[in-house]
C-alpha positions as CSV (number, residue, x, y, z in Angstrom):
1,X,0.0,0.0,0.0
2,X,1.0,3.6,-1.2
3,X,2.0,5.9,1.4
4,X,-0.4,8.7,2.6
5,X,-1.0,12.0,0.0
6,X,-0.6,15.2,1.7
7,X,-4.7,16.9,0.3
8,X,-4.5,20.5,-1.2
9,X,-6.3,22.0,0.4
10,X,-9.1,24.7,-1.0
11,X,-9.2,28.4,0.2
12,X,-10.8,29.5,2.9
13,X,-15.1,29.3,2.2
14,X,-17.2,32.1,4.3
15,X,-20.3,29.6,5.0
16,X,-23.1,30.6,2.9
17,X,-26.1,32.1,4.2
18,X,-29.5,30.8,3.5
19,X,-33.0,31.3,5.1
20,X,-34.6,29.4,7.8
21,X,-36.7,27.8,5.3
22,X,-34.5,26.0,3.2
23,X,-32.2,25.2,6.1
24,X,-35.7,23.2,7.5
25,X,-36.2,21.9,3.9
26,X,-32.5,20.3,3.7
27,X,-32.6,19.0,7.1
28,X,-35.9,16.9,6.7
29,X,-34.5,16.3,3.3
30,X,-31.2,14.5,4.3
31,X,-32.5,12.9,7.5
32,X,-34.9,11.2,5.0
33,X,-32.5,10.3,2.5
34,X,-29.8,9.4,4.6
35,X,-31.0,8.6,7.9
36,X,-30.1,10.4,11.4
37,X,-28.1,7.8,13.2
38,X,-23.9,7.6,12.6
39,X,-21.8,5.6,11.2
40,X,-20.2,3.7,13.8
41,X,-17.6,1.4,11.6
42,X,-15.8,2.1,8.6
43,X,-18.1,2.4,5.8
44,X,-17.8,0.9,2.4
45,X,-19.4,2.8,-0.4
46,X,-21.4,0.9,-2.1
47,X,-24.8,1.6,-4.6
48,X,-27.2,1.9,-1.9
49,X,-25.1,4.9,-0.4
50,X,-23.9,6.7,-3.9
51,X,-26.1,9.4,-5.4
52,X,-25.8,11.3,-8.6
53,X,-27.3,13.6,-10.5
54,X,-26.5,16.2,-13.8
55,X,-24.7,19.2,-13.4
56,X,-25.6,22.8,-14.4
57,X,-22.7,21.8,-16.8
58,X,-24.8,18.2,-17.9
59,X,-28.1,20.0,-18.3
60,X,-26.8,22.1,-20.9
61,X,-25.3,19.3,-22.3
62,X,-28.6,17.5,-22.7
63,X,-29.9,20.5,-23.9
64,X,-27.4,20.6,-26.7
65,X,-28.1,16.7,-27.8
66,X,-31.6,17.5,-28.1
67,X,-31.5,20.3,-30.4
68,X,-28.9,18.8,-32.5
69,X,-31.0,15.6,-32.6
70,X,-34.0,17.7,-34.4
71,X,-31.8,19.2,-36.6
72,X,-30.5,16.1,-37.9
73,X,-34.0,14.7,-37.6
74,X,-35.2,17.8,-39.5
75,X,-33.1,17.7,-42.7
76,X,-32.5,14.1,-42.3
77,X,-28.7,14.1,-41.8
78,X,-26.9,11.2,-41.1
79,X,-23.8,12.5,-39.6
80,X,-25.9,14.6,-37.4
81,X,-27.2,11.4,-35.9
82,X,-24.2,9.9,-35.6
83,X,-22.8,12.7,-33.8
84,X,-25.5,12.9,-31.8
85,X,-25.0,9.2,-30.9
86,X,-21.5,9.4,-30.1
87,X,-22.3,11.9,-27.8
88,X,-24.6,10.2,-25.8
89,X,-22.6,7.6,-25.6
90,X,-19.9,9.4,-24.3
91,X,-21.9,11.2,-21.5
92,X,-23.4,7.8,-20.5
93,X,-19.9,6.4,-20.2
94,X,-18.9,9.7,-18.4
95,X,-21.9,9.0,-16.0
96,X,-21.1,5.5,-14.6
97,X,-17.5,6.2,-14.6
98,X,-18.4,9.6,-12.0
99,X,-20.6,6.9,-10.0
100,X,-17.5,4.3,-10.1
101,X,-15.0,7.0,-8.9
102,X,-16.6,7.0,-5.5
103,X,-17.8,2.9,-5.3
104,X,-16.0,0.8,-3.3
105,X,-14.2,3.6,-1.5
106,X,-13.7,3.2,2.3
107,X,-14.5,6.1,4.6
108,X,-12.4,5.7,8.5
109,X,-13.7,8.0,11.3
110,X,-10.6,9.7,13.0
111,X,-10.2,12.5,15.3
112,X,-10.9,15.8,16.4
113,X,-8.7,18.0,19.3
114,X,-10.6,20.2,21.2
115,X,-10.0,23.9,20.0
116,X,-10.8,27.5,21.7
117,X,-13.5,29.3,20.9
118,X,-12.9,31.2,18.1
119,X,-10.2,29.4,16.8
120,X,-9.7,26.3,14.3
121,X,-11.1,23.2,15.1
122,X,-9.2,20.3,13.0
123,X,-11.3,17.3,12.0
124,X,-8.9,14.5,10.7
125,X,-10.5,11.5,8.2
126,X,-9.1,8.8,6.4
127,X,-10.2,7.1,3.2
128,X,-8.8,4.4,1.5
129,X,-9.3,2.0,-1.7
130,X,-8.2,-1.5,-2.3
131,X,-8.5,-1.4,-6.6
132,X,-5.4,-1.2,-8.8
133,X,-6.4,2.0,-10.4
134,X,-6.4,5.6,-8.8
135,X,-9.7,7.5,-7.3
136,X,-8.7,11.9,-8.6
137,X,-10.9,14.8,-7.7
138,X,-12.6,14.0,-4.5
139,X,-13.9,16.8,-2.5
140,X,-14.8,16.2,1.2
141,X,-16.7,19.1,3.2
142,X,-19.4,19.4,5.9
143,X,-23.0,19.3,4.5
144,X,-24.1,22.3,6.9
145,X,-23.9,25.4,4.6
146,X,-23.9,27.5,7.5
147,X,-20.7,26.2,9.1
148,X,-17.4,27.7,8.1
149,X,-15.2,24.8,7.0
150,X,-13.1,24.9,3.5
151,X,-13.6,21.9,1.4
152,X,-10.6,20.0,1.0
153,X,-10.3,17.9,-2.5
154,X,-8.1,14.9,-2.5
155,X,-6.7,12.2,-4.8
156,X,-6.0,8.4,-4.5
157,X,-3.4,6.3,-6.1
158,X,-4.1,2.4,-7.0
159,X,-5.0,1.5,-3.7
160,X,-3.7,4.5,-1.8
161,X,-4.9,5.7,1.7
162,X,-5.1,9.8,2.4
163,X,-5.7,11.7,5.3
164,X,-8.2,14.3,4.8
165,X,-8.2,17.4,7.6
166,X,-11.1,19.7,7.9
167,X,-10.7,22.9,9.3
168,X,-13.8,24.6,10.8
169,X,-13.6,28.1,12.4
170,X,-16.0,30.2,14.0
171,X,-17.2,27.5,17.0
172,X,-18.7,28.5,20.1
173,X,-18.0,27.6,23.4
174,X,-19.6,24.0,24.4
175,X,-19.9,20.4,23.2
176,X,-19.3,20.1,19.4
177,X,-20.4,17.1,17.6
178,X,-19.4,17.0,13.8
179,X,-22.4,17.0,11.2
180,X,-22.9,14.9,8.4
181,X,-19.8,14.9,6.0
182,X,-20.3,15.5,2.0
183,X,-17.9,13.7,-0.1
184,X,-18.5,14.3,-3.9
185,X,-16.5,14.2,-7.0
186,X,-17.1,15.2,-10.8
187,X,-15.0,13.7,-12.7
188,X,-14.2,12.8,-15.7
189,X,-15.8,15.4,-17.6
190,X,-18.1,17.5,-14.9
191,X,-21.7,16.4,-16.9
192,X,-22.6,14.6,-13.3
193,X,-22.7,15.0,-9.3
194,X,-22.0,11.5,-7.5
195,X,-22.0,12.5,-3.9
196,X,-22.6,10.1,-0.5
197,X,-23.3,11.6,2.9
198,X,-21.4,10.3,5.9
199,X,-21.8,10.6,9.8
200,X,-18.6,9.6,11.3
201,X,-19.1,9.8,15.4
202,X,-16.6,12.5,16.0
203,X,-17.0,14.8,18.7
204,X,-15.2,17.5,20.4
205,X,-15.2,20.2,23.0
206,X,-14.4,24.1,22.4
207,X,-13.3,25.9,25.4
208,X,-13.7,29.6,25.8
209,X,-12.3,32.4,24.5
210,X,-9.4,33.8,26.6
211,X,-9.8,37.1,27.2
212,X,-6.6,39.2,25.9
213,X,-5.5,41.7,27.7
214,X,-6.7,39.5,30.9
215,X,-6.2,40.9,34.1
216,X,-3.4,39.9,36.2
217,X,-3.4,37.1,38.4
218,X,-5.3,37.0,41.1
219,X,-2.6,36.8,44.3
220,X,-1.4,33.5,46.2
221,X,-3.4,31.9,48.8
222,X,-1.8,32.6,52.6
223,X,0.8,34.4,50.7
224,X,2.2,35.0,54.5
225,X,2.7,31.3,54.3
226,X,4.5,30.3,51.5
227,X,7.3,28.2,52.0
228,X,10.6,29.5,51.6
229,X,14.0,27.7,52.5
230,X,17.6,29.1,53.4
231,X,18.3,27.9,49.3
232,X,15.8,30.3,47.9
233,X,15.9,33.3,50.1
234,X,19.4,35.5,50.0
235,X,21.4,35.1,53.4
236,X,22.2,39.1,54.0
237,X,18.6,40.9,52.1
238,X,16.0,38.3,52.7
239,X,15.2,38.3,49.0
240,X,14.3,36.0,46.7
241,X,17.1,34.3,44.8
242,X,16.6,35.1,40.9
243,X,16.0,32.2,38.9
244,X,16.2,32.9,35.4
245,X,13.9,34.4,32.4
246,X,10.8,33.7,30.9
247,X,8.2,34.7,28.4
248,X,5.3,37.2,29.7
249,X,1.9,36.3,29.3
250,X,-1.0,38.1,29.1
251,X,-1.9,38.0,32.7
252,X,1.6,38.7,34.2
253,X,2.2,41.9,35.9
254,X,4.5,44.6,34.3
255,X,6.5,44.7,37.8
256,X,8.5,42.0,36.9
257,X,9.3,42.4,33.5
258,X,12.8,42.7,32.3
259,X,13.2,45.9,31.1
260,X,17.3,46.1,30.6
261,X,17.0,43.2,28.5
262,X,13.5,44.4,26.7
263,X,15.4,47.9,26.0
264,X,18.4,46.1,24.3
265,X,15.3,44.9,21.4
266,X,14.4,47.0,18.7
267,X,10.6,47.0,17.1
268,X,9.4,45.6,20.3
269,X,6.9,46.7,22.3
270,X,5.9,46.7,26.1
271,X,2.6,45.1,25.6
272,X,3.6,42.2,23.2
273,X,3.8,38.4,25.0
274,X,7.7,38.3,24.0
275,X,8.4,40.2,26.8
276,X,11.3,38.2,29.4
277,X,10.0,38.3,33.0
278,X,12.3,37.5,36.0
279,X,11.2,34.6,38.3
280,X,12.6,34.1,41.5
281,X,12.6,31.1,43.9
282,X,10.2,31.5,46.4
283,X,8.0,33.9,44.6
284,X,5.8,31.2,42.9
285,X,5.2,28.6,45.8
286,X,2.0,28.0,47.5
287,X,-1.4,27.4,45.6
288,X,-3.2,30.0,43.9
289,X,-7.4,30.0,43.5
290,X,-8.4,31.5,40.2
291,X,-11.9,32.4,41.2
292,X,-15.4,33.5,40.0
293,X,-15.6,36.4,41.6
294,X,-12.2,37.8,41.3
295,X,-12.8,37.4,36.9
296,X,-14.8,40.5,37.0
297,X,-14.5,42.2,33.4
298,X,-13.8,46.2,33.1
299,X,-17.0,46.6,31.2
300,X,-19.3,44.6,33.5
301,X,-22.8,45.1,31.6
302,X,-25.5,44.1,33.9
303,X,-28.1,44.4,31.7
304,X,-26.9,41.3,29.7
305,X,-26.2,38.5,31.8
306,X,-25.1,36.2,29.5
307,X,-22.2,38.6,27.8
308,X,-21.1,39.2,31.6
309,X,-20.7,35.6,32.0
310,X,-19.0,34.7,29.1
311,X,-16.5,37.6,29.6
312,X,-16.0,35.9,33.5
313,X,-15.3,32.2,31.4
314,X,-13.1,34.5,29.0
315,X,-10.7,35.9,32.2
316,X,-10.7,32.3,34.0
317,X,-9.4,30.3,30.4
318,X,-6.8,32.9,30.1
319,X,-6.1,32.7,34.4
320,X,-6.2,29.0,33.6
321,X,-3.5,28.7,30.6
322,X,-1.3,31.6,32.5
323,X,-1.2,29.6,35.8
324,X,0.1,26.5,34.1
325,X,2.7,27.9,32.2
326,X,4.0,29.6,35.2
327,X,4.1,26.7,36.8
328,X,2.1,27.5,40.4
329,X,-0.6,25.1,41.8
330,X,-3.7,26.5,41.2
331,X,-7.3,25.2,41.5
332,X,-10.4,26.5,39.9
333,X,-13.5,28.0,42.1
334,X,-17.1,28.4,40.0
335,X,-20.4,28.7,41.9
336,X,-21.4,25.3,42.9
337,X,-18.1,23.4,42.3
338,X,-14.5,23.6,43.2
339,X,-11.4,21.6,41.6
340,X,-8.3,21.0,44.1
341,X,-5.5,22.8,43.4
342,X,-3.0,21.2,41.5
343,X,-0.5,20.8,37.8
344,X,-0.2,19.1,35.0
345,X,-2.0,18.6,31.6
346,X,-4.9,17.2,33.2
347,X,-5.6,19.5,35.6
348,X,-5.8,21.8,33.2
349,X,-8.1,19.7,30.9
350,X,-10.4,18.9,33.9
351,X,-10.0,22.9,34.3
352,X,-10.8,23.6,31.3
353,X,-14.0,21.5,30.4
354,X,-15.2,22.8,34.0
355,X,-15.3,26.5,32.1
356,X,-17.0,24.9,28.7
357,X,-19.3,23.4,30.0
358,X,-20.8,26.1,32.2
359,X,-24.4,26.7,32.3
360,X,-24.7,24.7,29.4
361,X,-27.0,21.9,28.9
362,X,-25.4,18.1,28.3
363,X,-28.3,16.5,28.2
364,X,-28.5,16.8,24.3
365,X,-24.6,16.4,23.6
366,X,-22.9,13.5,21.6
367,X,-23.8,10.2,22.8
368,X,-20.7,8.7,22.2
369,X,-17.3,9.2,24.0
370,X,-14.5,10.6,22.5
371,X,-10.7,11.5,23.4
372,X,-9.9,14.8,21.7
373,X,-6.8,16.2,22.1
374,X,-5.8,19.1,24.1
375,X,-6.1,23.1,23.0
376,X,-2.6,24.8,22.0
């Protein structure tokens, strides 16, 4: 078996607008056609799942054989039937060779991380073939037309396997589960749409925004009892020993930014994340609460709830991704529920979900289980 093809990869599609109507039209359309539950196992194209139909491109084309046949017919000329003949034939052989292109191709469900709101969720998919001859101009793209995701149009050699990755943007925060996938081709000569619809269980989560700039970090639980040893404190000041340089994020303080080394840069400026901060020893121990009530925006608009919440979720996912590159226990307090303090990339996933899922309702999310990566 070849190895994998790396897809081109179509530009960037705006998702196309339509009315309420025909979004409720092609909804009970496709559930009728093609059923609502998923595909749970790899699925085998075969006739029962391949549709086709002419193009804008074929109709014309039809068009054209019917007024050359009363021509011919008209002034009874033979080459204007055989022309005519040919013709159809061709476009017949055109039209089972479209259909052919996608049968017997094998759709594998794969993976999707979880992404932050906002950002680019990547949907990975695998299709494969087992016949000696190749499988060109393959497009795969969600069948939602209100969903920003650029199609992505692939080719198969003689029993080849690809890995297809769609990239949707513009997610909100909550459960995501993938819709129905479109995979279509053309080819050979355009005259024909084959297309199948696919439901591959895939499901992710999409955390909030983080808010940027976010408010500093809220300070250190018992900060008058941190622990501090005869190693990280200076024997004659009582300071804290300095122990290097890092990169400034978002939440960080200005106090402790570098500013000898920051005015050796040129073209830099103050409020830009490659800024070095100092760390000491000592300054960073303890455990640190990132709390509701302490992520209170600047523009706290009371008279819309639900902004003022999801600006709190907004501060909190940025306290959250700060904290852990810093490298300070922290633990997460929302109304109703409290994590431990603690480190680690799944503390920080169990933070994170805590945040997504929010005054959301489950009850209606995927119904399978899935293991999505973690957000950059």
């Amino acid at each position: 078996m070849n190895g994998p093809r790396t897809p081109t990869l179509a530009p960037n599609a705006r998702p196309h607008r339509i009315g309420p109507l025909r979004r409720w039209y092609q909804q009970k359309l496709e559930r009728w056609l093609y059923g609502r539950a998923p595909d749970l196992q790899p699925l085998t194209l075969t006739q029962r799942r391949i549709y086709i139909l002419p193009t804008v491109a074929g109709l014309g084309f039809v068009a054209t054989l019917l007024t050359m046949l009363l021509v011919a017919i008209n002034y009874d000329l033979a080459l204007g039937y055989a022309v005519v003949f040919l013709l159809a034939g061709v476009g017949t052989l055109g039209m089972g060779q479209t259909c052919r292109n996608l049968a017997g191709l094998t759709l594998v469900p794969g993976h999707a991380d979880n992404a932050l709101a906002g950002e680019t969720l990547y949907v990975t998919l695998y299709a494969r073939h087992s016949r000696n001859e190749p499988r060109p101009a393959l497009r795969f793209n969600v069948a939602d037309d209100g969903m920003a995701c650029a199609p992505v149009d692939i080719s198969l050699r003689a029993a080849g396997e690809v890995t297809v990755t769609l990239r949707i943007t513009g997610l909100q925060r909550g459960p995501f589960r993938l819709p129905p996938i479109r995979v279509e081709s053309r080819f050979p000569l355009g005259l024909f749409r084959t297309w199948t619809i696919w439901r591959p269980p895939i499901a992710a989560l999409i955390y909030p925004a983080p808010a940027y700039p976010a408010p500093a970090l809220p300070p250190l639980a018992a900060r008058g009892q941190i622990r501090r040893t005869t190693q990280t404190r200076h024997p004659w000041t009582g300071e804290d020993d300095f122990a290097g340089l890092r990169q400034r994020t978002p939440a960080d303080p200005l106090r402790h930014v570098a500013w000898k080394i920051a005015a050796r840069r040129d073209g830099i400026e103050i409020a830009t994340p490659e800024l070095l901060l100092k760390h000491f020893h000592g300054t960073e121990a303890g455990e640190q609460w990132l709390s509701w009530d302490d992520a209170r925006p600047e523009c706290d608009d009371h008279d819309d709830p639900a902004a003022g919440q999801e600006a709190r979720l907004s501060i909190l996912c940025a306290w959250v991704l700060a904290a852990e590159r810093r490298g300070v226990p922290y633990g997460l307090r929302l109304p109703g529920e409290d994590i431990p303090p603690d480190l680690g990339p799944a503390h920080r996933e169990a933070c994170l979900t805590r945040l997504a899922l929010f005054g959301l309702d489950t009850s209606a999310s995927a119904p399978w289980d899935t293991s999505a990566g973690a957000a950059s």
